[in-house]
Each structure stands twice: as structure tokens, then as C-alpha cells.
C-alpha positions as CSV (number, residue, x, y, z in Angstrom):
1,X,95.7,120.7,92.0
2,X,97.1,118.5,89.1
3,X,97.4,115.7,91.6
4,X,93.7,115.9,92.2
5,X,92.8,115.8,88.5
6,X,95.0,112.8,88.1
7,X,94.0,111.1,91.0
8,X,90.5,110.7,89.6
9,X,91.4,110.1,86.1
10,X,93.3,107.0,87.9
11,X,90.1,106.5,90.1
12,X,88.3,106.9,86.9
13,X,90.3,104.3,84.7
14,X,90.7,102.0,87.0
15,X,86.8,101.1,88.0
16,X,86.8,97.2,88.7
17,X,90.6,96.9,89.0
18,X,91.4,97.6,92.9
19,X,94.3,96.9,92.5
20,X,95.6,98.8,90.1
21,X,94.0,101.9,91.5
22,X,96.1,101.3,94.8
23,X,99.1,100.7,93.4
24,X,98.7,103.9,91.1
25,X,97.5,106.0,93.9
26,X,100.5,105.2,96.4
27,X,103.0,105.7,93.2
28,X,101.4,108.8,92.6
29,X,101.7,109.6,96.4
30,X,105.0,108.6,96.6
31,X,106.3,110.8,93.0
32,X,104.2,114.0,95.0
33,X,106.4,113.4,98.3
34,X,109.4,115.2,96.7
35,X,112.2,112.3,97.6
36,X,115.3,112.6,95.2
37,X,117.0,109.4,97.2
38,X,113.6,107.1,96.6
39,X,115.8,103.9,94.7
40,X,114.9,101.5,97.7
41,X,111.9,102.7,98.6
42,X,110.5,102.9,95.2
43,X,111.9,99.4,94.9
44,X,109.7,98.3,98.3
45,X,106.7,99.8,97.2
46,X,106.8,97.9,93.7
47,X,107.5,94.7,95.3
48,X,104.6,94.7,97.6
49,X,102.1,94.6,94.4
50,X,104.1,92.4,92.6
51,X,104.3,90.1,96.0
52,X,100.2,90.6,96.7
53,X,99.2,89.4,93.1
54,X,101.6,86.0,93.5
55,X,99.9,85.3,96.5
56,X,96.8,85.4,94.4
57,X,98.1,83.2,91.6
């Protein structure tokens, strides 16, 4: 339920900014999954945003 609510408040915030939304919403996904070992995968998941916007620069 309070995923929902701040799933659209990201949705919501983020209007224009693709993304951000993205990267919010899989963070958020990833925080809800319950993982208490998620160092290198949290690690993979912020280098893939950081990696997509230097491509774009």
C-alpha cells in the first residue's frame, strides 16, 4: 500500500524527467524486494543510470 502512494508521488514529481522516474521506480523496487546482501547489486543498478546519462553527454 505505501509503495503505491509513493510510486505515484515519484510518477507525479517526476513528469518530463524519464529518467529520473526510472531510476526512482527500480530503486524503489529494489528497497521493496527485502535483500539485506544488496551492496553489488545496489552498486549495478546505480551504475546503469549513471552509464545511460554519459552516453548522452
Amino acid at each position: 500500500m505505501a509503495s503505491n502512494k509513493i510510486g505515484k508521488a515519484i510518477k507525479q514529481g517526476c513528469k518530463g524527467d524519464k529518467k529520473m522516474e526510472g531510476f526512482l521506480l527500480d530503486l524503489l523496487d529494489f528497497h521493496m524486494s527485502g535483500k539485506s546482501w544488496w551492496k553489488e547489486d545496489y552498486k549495478k543498478l546505480m551504475k546503469k543510470y549513471v552509464e545511460e546519462e554519459d552516453d548522452e553527454n
